[in-house]
C-alpha positions as CSV (number, residue, x, y, z in Angstrom):
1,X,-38.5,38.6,-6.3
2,X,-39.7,35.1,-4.6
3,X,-37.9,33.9,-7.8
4,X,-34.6,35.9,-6.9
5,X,-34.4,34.2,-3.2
6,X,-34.5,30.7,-4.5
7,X,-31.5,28.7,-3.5
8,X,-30.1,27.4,-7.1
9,X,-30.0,31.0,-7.9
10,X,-28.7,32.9,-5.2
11,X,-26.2,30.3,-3.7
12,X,-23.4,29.1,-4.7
13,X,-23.2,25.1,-4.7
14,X,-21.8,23.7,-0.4
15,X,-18.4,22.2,-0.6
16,X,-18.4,18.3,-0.4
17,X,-18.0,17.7,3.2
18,X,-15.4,15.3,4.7
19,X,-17.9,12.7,4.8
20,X,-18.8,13.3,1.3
21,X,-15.3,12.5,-0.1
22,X,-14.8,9.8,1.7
23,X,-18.4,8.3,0.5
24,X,-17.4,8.6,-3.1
25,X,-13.9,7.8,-3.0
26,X,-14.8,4.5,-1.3
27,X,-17.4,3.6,-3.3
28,X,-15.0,4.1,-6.3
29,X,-12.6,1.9,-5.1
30,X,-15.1,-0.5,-3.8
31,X,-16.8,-0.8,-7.3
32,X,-16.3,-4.2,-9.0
33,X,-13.1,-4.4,-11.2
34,X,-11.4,-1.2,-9.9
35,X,-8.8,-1.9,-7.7
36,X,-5.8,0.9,-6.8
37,X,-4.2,0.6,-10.2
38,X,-7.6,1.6,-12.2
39,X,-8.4,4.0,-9.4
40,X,-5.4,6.6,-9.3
41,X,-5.5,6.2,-13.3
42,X,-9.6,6.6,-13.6
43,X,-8.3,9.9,-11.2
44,X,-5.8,10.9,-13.9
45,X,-8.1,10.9,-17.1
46,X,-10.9,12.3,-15.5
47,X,-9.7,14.7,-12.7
48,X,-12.0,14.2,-9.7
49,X,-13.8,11.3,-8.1
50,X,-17.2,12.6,-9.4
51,X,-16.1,12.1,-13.1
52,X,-14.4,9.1,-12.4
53,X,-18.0,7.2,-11.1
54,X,-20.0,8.8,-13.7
55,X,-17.9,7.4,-16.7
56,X,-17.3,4.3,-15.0
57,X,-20.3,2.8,-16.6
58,X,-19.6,3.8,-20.3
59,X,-16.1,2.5,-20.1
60,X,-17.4,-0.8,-18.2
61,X,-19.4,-0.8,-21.8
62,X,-16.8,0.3,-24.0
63,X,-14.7,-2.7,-22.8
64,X,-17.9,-5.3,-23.2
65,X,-19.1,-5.5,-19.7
66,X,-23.2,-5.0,-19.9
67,X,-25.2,-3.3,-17.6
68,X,-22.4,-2.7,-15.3
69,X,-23.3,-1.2,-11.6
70,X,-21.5,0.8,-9.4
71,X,-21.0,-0.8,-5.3
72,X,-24.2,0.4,-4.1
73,X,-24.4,3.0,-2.1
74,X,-26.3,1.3,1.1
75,X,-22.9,-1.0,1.0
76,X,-20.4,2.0,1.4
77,X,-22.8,3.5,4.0
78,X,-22.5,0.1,5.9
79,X,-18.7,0.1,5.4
80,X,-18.7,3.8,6.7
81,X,-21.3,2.6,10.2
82,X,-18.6,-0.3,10.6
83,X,-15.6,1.8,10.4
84,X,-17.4,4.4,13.2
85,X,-18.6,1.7,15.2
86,X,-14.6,0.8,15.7
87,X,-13.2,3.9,16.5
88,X,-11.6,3.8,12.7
89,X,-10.9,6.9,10.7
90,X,-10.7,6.5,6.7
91,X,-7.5,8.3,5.4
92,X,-7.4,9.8,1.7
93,X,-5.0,9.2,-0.6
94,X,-4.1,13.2,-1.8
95,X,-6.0,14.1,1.3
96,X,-5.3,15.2,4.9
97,X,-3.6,12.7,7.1
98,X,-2.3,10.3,4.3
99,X,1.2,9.4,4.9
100,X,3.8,11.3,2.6
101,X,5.6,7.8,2.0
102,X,2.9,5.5,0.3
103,X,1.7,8.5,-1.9
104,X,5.2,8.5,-3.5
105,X,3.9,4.6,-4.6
106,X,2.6,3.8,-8.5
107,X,0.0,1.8,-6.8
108,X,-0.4,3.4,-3.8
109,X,-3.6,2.4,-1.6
110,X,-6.3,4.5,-2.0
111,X,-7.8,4.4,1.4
112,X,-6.8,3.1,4.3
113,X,-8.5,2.2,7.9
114,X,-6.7,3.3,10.5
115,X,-7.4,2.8,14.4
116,X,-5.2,4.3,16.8
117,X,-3.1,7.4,16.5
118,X,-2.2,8.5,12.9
119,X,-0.1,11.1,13.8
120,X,2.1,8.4,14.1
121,X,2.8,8.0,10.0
122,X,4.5,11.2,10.3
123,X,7.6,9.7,12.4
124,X,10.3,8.2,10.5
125,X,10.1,4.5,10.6
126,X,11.6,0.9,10.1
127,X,10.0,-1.7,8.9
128,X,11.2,-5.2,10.7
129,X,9.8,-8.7,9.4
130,X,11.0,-12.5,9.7
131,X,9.5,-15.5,10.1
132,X,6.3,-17.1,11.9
133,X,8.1,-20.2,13.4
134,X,10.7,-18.0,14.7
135,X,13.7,-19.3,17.5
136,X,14.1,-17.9,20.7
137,X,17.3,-16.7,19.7
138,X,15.2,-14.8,16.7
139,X,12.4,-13.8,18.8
140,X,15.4,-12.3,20.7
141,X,17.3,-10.5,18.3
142,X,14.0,-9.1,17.1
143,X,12.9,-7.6,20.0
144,X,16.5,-6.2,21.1
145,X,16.6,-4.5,17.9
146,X,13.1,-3.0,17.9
147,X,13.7,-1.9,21.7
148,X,16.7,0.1,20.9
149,X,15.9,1.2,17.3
150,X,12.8,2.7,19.2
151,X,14.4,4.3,21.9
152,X,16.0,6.5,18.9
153,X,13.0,7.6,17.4
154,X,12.1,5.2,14.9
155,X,9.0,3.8,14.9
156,X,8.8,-0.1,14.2
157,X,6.1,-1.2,11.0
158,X,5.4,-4.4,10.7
159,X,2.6,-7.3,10.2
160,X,0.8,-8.4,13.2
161,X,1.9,-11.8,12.8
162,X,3.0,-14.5,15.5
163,X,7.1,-14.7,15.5
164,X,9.4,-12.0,15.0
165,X,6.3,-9.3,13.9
166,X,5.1,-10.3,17.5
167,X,7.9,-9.4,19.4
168,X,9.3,-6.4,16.9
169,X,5.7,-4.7,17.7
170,X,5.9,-5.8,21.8
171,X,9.5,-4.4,22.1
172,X,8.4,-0.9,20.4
173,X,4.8,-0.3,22.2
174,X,6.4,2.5,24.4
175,X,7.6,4.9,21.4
176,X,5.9,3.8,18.4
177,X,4.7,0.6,16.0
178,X,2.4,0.3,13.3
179,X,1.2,-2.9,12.5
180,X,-0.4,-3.4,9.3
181,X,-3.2,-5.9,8.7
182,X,-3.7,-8.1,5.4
183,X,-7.5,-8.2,6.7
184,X,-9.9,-5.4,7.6
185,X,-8.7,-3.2,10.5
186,X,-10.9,-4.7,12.8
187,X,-10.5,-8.2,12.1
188,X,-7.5,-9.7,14.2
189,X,-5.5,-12.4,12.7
190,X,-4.1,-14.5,14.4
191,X,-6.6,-14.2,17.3
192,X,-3.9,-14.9,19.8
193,X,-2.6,-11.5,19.4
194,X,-5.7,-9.7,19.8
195,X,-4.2,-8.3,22.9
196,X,-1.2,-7.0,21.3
197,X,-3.4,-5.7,18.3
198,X,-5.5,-3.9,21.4
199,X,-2.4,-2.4,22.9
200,X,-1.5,-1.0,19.3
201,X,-4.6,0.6,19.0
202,X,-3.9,2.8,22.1
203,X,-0.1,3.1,21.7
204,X,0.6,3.1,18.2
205,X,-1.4,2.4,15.0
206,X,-3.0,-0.5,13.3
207,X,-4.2,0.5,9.0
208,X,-5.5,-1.9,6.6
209,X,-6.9,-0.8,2.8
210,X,-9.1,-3.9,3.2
211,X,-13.1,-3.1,3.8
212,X,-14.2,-3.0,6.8
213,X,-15.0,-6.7,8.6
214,X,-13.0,-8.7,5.7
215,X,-11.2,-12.0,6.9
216,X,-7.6,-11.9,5.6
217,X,-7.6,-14.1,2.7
218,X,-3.7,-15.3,1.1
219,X,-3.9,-12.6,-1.7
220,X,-4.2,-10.1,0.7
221,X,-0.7,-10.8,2.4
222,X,1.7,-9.5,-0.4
223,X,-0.5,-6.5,-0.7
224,X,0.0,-5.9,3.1
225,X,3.7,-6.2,2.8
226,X,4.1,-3.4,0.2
227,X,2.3,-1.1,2.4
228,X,4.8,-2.4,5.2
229,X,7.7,-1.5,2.8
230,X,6.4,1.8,1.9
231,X,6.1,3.0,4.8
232,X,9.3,2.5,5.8
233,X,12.8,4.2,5.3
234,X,14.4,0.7,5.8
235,X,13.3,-2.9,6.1
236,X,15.3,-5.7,8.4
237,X,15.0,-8.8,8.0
238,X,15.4,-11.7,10.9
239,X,14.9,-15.5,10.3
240,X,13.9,-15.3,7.0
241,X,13.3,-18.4,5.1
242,X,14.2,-19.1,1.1
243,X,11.0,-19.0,-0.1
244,X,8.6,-16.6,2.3
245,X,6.6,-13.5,2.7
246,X,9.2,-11.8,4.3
247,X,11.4,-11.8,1.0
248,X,8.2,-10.4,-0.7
249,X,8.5,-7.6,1.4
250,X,12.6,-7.0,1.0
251,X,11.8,-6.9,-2.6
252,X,9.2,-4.6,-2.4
253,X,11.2,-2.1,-0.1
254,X,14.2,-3.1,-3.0
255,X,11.4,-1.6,-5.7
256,X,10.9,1.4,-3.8
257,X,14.0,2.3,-3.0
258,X,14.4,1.4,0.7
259,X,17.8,0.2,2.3
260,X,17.1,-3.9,2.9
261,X,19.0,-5.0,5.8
262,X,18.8,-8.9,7.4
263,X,20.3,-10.2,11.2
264,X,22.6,-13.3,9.3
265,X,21.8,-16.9,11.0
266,X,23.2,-20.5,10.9
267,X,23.8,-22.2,7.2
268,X,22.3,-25.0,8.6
269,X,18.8,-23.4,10.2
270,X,16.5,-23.2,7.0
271,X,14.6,-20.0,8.7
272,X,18.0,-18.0,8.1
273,X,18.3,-18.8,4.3
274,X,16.6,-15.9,3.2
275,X,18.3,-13.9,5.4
276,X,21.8,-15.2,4.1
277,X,20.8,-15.1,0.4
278,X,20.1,-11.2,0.9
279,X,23.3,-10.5,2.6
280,X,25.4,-12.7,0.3
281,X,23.5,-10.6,-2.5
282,X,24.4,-7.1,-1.3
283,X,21.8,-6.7,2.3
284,X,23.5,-4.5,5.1
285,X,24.4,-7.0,7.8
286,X,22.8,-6.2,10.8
287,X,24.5,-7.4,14.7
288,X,22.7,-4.6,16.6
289,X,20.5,-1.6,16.2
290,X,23.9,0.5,15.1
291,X,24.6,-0.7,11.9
292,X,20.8,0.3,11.1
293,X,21.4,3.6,11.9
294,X,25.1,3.6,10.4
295,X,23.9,2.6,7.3
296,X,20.6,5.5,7.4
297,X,22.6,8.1,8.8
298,X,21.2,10.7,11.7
299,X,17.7,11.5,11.2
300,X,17.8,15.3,10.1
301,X,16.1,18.3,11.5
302,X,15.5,18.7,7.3
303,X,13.6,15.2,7.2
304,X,12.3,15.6,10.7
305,X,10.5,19.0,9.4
306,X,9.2,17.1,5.9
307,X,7.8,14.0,8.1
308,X,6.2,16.4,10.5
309,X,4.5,18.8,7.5
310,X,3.4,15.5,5.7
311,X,5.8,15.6,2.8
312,X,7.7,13.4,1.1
313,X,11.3,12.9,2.3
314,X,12.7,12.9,-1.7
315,X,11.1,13.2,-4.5
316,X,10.5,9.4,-5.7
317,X,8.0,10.6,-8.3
318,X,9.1,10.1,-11.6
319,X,10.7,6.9,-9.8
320,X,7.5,5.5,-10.0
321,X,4.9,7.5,-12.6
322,X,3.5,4.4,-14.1
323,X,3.6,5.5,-18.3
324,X,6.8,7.7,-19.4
325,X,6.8,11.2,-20.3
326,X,8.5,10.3,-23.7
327,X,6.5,8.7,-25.8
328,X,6.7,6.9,-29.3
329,X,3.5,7.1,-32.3
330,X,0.4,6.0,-31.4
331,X,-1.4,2.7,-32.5
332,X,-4.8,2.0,-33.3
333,X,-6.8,0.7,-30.1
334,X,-7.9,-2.4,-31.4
335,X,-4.2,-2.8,-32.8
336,X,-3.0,-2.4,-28.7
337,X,-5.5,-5.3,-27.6
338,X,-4.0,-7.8,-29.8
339,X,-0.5,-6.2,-29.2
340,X,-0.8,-6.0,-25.2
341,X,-2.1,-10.3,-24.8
342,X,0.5,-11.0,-27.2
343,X,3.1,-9.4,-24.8
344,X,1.6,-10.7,-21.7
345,X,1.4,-14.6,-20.4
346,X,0.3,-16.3,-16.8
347,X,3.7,-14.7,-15.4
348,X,3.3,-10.8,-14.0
349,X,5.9,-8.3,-15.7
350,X,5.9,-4.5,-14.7
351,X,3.3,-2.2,-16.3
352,X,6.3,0.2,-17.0
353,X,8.2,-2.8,-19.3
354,X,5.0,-3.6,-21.0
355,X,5.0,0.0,-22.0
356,X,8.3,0.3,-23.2
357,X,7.3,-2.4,-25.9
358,X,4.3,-1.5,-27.2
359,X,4.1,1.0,-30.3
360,X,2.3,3.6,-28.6
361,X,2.3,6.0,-26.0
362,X,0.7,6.2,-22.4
363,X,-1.8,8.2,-23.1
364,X,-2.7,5.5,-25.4
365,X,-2.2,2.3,-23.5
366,X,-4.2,3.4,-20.5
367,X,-7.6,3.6,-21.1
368,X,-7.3,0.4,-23.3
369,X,-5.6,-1.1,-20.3
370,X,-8.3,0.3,-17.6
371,X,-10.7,-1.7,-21.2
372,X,-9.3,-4.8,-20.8
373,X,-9.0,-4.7,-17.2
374,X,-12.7,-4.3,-16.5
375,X,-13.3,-7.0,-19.3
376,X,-11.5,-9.8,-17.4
377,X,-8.5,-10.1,-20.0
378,X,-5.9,-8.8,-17.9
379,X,-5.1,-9.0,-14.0
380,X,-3.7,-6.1,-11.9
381,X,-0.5,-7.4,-9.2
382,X,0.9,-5.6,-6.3
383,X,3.8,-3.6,-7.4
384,X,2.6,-2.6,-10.5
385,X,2.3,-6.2,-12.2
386,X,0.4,-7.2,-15.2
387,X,-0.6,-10.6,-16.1
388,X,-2.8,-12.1,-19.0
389,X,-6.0,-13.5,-17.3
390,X,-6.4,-17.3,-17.6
């Protein structure tokens, strides 16, 4: 009988709590050489986070990488104490909470800090970048445009950075703004807007998929800006120059399928030339806050309802599905290694084109991929970029 009442045979195994997913999805993510790429596919081939870090080790060993260890445990507890201690809450990809918009991404972000209100991602917004050094006449324009785009129930992303983020996340305080940080959550860059950054985290949202504490470091930025993108139905641009982050983040919202639109400037001010070069190339022009909404049309009760319920406004899915459904014959693995560094130099091409020129199919490519990832021989870019290690 006393054997009858023990636990193991009378109960059924507890749920994982909350806390419990979070733990091990983070310390997936957080384990060395898996970054958001490796993560949603370790996810795939295995079907649950549990899976994922037990064969994480034999595939670290498959691909030539000895005695490889997981993040320890006491560092994702640490990360989890930090988090708490700011007032952050850790959002899931596939999970409650996670905004409909990034999931619809190939390389979505797995997690992501938020502090503030995140019922917010559930609002239709516009993203609204430009440039650091930015005119009065920019600063301007910027903040006229977030003010009344605001007013009609858009909420303003951008990237907490001096210039026209600055006064596109003052100008939409009162309705809504997000501002997305290329550090952790709770570290403020530039320090002279820690007091806009506070004012965010009462009135709107701040989100980062960077650990907890981490000082933003210049690889971080073009991740930031694809979140910036994503999370947005449109991105403007104002004072743009040629060569700057904010055209990282009109081509990522190009990528993804949002409407790019940019305020045009004077040929002769070198912050406008990015601006220009996306108009002349096809950009909506943008004088005021109407020809945004012109060019999005009314924001339906239809969308309204999806935003609301957490899903996504269209289905961008197959869009983005990193390996095609139709595949050719399979090749021999240690045929794809040589294959995939012959196809791949210094220069990142899309993981989807690499594909479509290999002999085999996905199911194929992607564990030797995940292989030669964790060996060092290839390097993972935002927006679904692959580059041969140097």
């Amino acid at each position: 009988m006393a054997g009858d009442l023990h636990p193991s045979s009378t109960h059924p195994p507890l749920p994982p709590t909350t806390e419990d997913i979070r733990f091990h999805h983070l310390r997936l993510l957080r384990s060395r050489r898996v970054g958001p790429s490796t993560y949603h596919r370790l996810l795939r081939e295995h079907g649950c986070v549990h899976r994922a870090l037990e064969a994480l080790p034999d595939i670290a060993a498959k691909a030539g990488v000895p005695k490889y260890e997981m993040c320890p445990e006491g560092v994702i507890w640490a990360e989890l104490k930090a988090g708490k201690r700011a007032g952050a809450k850790l959002l899931v990809f596939g999970h409650e909470g996670y905004p409909a918009s990034l999931a619809e991404m190939s390389d979505a972000p797995p997690l992501l800090w938020c502090i503030g209100d995140n019922a917010i991602l559930k609002q239709p917004a516009i993203a609204m970048v430009g440039a650091r050094n930015a005119s009065a006449l920019g600063t301007r324009m910027a903040t006229s445009l977030a003010k009344d785009l605001n007013s009609q129930g858009y909420v303003i992303v951008s990237g907490l950075a001096r210039g026209i983020d600055a006064a596109a996340h003052h100008a939409s305080l009162e309705n809504g703004t997000i501002a997305v940080q290329a550090g952790g959550v709770d570290v403020i860059y530039p320090s002279e807007n820690a007091e806009l950054a506070a004012r965010i985290a009462k009135k709107g949202l701040r989100l980062s998929e960077q650990p907890m504490g981490m000082q933003p470091m210049a690889r971080h930025f073009p991740a930031r800006n694809r979140i910036i993108a994503g999370l947005a139905r449109a991105c403007v641009l104002v004072e743009a120059a040629h060569k700057s982050g904010s055209l990282i983040t009109a081509r990522d919202a190009l990528d993804l399928g949002r409407d790019v639109m940019a305020v045009p400037g004077h040929p002769f001010d070198a912050r406008a030339s990015g601006c220009n070069m996306l108009i002349r190339d096809g950009a909506v022009l943008v004088r005021r806050a109407e020809d945004v909404i012109e060019a999005l049309g009314p924001i339906s009760p239809q969308v309204l309802e999806k935003l609301q319920d957490g899903q996504p406004v269209t289905d961008r899915m197959a869009d983005f599905t990193p390996f095609p459904t139709r595949i050719p014959k399979a090749a021999d693995p240690s045929d794809l290694h040589a294959l995939i560094l012959g196809q791949l130099g210094p220069s990142p091409v899309p993981e989807d084109h690499l594909l479509r020129l290999l002999p085999a199919g996905s199911d194929d490519v992607a564990p030797v991929l995940t292989e030669m990832e964790l060996h060092g021989q290839i390097t993972r870019h935002a927006g679904g970029l692959l580059s041969r290690t140097a």
